[in-house]
Wavefront OBJ file of the C-alpha trace (Angstrom):
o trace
v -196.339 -197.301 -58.940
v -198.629 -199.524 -60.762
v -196.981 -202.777 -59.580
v -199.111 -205.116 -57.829
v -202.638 -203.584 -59.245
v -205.445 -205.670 -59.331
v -209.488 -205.153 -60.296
v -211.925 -205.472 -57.529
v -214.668 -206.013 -59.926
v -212.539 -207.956 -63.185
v -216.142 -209.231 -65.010
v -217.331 -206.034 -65.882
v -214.789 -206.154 -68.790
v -217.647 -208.576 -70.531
v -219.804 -204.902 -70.994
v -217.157 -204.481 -73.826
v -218.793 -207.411 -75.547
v -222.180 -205.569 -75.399
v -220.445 -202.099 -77.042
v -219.177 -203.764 -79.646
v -221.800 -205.730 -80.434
v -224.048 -202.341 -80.382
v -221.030 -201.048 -82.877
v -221.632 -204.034 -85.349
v -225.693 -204.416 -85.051
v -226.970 -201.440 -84.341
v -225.779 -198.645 -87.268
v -227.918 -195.740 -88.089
v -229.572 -196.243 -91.504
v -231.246 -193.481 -93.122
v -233.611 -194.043 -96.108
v -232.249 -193.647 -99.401
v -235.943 -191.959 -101.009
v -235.372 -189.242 -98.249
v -231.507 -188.636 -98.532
v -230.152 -190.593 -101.282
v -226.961 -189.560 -100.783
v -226.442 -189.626 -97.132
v -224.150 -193.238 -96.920
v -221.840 -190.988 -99.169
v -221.375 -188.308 -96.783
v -221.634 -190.339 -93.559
v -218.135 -191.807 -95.379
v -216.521 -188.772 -95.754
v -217.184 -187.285 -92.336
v -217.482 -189.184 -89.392
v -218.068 -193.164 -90.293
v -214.471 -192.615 -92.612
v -212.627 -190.668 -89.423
v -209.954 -193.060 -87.786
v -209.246 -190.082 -85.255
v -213.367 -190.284 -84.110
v -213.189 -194.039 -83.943
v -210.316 -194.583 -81.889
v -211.596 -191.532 -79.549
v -214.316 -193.176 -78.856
v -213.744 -196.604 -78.218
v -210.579 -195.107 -75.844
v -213.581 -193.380 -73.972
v -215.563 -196.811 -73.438
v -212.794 -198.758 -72.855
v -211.538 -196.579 -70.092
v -215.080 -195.740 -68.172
v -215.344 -199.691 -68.216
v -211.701 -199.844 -66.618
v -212.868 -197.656 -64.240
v -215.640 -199.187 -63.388
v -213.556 -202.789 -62.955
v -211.981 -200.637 -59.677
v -208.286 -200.864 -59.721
v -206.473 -200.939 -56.497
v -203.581 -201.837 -54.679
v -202.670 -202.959 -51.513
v -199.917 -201.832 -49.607
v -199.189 -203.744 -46.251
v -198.819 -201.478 -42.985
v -197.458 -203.655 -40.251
v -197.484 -201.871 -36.553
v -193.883 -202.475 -35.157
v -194.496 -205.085 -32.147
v -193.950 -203.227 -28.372
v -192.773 -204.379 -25.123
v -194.797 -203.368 -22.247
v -198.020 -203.873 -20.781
v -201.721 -203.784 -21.195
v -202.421 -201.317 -18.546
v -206.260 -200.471 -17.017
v -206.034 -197.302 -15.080
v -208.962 -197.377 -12.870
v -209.452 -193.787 -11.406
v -212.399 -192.659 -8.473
v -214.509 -189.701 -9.950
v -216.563 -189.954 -6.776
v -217.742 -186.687 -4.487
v -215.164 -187.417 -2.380
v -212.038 -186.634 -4.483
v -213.195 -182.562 -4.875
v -211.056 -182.806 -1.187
v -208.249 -180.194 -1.098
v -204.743 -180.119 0.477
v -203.552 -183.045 -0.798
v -200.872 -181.429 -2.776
v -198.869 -179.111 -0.149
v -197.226 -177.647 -3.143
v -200.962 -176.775 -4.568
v -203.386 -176.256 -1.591
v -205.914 -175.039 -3.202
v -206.384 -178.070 -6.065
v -208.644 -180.985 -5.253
v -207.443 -184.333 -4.978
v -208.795 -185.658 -8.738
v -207.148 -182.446 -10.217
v -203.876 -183.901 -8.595
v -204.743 -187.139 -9.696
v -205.271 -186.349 -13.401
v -202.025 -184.118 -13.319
v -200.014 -187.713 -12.337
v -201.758 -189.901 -13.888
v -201.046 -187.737 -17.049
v -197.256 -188.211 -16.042
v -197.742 -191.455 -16.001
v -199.107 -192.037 -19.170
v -196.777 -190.037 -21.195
v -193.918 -192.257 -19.367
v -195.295 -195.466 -20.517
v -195.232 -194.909 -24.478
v -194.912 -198.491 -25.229
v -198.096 -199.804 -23.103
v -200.956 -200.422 -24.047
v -203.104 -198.080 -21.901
v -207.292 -198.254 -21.231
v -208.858 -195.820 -18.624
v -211.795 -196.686 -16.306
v -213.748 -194.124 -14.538
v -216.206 -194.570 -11.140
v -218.204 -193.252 -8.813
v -221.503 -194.600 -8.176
v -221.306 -196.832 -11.548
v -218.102 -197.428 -14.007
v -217.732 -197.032 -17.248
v -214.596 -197.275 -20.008
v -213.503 -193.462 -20.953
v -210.843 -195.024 -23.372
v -210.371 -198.251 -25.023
v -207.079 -199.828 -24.699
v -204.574 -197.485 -26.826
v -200.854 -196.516 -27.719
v -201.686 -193.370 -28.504
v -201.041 -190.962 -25.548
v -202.737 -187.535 -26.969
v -205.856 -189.233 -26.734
v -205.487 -190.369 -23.441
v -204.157 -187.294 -21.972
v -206.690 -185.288 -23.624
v -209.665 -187.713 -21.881
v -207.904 -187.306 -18.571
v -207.906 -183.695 -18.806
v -211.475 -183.724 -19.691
v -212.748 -185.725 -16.675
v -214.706 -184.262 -13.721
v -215.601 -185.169 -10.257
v -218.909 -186.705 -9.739
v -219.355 -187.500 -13.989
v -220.264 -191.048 -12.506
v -221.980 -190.376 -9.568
v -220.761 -189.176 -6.190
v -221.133 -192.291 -4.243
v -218.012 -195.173 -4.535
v -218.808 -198.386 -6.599
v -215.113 -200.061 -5.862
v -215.767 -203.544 -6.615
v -217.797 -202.759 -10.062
v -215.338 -200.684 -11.106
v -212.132 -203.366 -10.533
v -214.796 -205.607 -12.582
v -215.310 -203.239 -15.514
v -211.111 -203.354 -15.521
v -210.860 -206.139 -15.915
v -213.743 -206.952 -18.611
v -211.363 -203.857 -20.198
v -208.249 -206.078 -20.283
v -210.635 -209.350 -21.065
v -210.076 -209.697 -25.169
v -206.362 -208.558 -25.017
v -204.041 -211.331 -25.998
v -201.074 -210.059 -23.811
v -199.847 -211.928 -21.103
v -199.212 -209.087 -19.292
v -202.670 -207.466 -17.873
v -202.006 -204.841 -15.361
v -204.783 -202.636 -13.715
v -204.058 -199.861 -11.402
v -206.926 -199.272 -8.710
v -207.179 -195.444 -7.337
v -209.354 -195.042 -4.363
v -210.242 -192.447 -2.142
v -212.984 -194.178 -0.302
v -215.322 -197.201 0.904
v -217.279 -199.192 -1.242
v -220.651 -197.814 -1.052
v -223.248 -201.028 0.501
v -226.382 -200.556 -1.684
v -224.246 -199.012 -4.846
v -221.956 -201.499 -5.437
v -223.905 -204.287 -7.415
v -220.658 -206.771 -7.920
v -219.071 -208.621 -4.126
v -215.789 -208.437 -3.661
v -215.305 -212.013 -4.566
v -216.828 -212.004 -7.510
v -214.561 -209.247 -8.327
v -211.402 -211.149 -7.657
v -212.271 -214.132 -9.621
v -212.895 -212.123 -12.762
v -209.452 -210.524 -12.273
v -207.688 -213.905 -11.461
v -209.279 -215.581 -14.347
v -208.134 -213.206 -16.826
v -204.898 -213.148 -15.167
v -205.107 -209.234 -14.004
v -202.325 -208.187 -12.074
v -203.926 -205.502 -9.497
v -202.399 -202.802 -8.220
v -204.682 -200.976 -6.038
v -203.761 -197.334 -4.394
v -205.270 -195.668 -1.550
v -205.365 -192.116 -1.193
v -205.839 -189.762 1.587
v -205.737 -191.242 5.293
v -205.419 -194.336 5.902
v -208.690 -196.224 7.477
v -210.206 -193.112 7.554
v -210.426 -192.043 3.944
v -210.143 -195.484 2.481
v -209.968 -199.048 3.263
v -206.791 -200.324 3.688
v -207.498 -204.005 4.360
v -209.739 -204.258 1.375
v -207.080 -203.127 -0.877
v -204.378 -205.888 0.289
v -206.889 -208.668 -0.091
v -207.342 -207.621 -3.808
v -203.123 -207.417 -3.953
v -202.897 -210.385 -2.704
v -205.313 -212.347 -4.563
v -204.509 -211.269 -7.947
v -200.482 -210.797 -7.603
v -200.070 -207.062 -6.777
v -198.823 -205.071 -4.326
v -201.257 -202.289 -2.226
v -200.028 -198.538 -1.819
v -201.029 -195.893 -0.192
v -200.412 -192.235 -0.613
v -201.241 -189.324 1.752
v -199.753 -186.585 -0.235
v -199.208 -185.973 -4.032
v -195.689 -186.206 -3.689
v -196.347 -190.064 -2.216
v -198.585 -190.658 -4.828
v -196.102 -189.470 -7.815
v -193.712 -192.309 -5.657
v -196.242 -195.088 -6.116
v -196.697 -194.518 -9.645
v -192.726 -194.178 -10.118
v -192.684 -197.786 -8.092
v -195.312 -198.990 -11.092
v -193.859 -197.861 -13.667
v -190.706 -200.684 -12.935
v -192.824 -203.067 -13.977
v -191.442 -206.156 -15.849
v -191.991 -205.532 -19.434
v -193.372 -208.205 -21.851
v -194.152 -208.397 -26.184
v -196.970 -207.812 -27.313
v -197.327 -209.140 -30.737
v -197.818 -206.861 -33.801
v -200.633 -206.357 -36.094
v -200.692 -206.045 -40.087
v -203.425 -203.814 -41.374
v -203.781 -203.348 -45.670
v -204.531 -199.565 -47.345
v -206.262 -199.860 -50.235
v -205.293 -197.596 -53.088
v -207.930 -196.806 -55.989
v -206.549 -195.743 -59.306
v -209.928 -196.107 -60.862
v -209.602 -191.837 -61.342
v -206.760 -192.070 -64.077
v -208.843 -194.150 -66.556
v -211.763 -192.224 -66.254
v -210.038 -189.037 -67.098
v -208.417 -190.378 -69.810
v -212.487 -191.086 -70.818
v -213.642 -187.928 -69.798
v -211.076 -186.434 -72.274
v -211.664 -188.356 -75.218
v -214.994 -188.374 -74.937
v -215.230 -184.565 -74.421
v -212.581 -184.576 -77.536
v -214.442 -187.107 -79.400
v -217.729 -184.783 -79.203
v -216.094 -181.758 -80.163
v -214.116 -182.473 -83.219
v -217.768 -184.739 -84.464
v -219.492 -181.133 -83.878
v -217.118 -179.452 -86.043
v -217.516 -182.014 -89.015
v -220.525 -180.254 -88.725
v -222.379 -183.682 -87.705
v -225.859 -184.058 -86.118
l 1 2 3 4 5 6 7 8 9 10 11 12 13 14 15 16 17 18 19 20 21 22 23 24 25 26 27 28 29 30 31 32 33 34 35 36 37 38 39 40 41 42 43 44 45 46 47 48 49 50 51 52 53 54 55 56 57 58 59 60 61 62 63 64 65 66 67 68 69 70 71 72 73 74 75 76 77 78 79 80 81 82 83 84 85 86 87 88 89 90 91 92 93 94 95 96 97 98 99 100 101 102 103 104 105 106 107 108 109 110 111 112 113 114 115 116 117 118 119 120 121 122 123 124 125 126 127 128 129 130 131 132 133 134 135 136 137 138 139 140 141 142 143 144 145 146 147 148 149 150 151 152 153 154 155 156 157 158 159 160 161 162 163 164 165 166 167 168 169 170 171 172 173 174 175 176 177 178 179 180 181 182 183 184 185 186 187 188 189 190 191 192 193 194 195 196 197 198 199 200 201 202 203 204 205 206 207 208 209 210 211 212 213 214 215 216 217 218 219 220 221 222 223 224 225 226 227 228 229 230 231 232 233 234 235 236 237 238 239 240 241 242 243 244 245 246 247 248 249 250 251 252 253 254 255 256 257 258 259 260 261 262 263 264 265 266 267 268 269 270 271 272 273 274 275 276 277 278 279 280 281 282 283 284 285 286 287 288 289 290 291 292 293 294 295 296 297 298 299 300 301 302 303 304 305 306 307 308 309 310
């Protein structure tokens, strides 16, 4: 248990130099006119008491061992995962509160069939690496990249329509995916692109080009989706020129049941390592010493008080 214990703070063992110098220099010395035999008593009692002295120099040498900080380290190392470093990039825009894209479930807007797959999807992909992006009229990152799927599920579940505006800021959004992806070391960067609609002109503050070279810099694999009807609902043309240009393949998906397909097709995606990380716990044991002082101190006081000793 106590293998491998070190102090954080080792020269604060020199304050036992001070106590003991205080034990040799500084002894109570009462007049002899006023009690002329008090140095006989003192020897009797307390001065005389082995039991007293060794409580109370186990008291100061513990609070000082205590206050040294002992602690461990124990090495946690995260088991390294193939798969991918994923942005999903989903459209919160007016547009998706549209209903009948799920046959099955008239009555549910298109984003409410959207979260429900892209939940799917996320729970299928345990060992990725998984960020979420949300637009409308400006983008922003609901969820840093992260293993953990209850947290992403739980954010997906949460999301609205309109929370970003309802007009469609496509090209800022594939930008804010890929700045997502930009400090991850993987050599597999994969962001998924769902669309209902247009680019807005006037809303969208980053060009399509500018877009594109971001992704292809930071080597982002694009995979955009279209949903809804094609050329009508969204635009078709736009999305192959950002599959092209950055490696990926366009889809498009009129109903739910075509869209669960496209995200089945993803989901074969090559898989690559992603390297492990090491992270230390630090373990303080600085509370067993100063119980031990606590004790004898508290034990120390006591059996002085019924020497009878002021």
């Amino acid at each position: 248990m106590f293998d491998g214990i070190y102090f954080e703070f080792p020269k604060i063992a020199f304050v036992i130099f001070f106590f003991i110098a205080c034990e040799t220099l500084c002894k109570m010395k009462l007049p002899s006119f006023y009690f002329p035999h008090a140095a006989q008593f003192m020897q009797k009692s307390v001065s005389a008491s082995k039991t007293l002295f060794f409580l109370k120099w186990l008291g100061i040498v513990m609070m000082i061992v205590a206050l040294m900080s002992p602690v461990k380290d124990e090495p946690y190392e995260l088991k390294p995962k193939k798969g991918h470093e994923i942005a999903l990039i989903v459209d919160a825009s007016q547009s998706m509160q549209a209903r009948g894209f799920d046959m099955n479930n008239p009555g549910m807007t298109r984003f409410d069939v959207v979260k429900d797959i892209v939940n799917d999807f996320i729970k299928k992909r345990k060992n990725d690496n998984i960020g979420l992006v949300v637009f409308g009229a400006y983008s922003f990152i609901a969820s840093p990249l992260t293993y953990d799927e209850r947290i992403l599920t739980g954010i997906v579940s949460q999301l609205q329509i309109g929370m970003a505006g309802k007009y469609t800021a496509l090209y800022e959004a594939l930008a804010q995916g890929v700045n997502l992806l930009k400090m991850s070391k993987s050599k597999s960067k994969v962001a998924i692109l769902l669309t209902d609609g247009y680019s807005t002109d006037g809303v969208d503050r980053i060009p399509l080009n500018v877009a594109l070279d971001m992704a292809k810099k930071e080597h982002v694999k694009v995979y955009p989706i279209g949903i809804g009807n094609n050329g009508g609902d969204y635009n078709r043309a736009v999305l192959m020129k950002i599959a092209k240009e950055t490696g990926g393949v366009a889809f498009g998906a009129a109903s739910g049941e075509q869209l669960k397909d496209v995200y089945k097709r993803i989901n074969e995606l090559e898989k690559v390592e992603i390297k492990n990380e090491t992270f230390s716990y630090l373990h303080y044991y600085y509370f067993y010493p100063l119980f031990v002082a606590l004790l004898s101190l508290m034990l120390y006081i006591y059996l002085r008080n019924r020497r009878g000793v002021n």
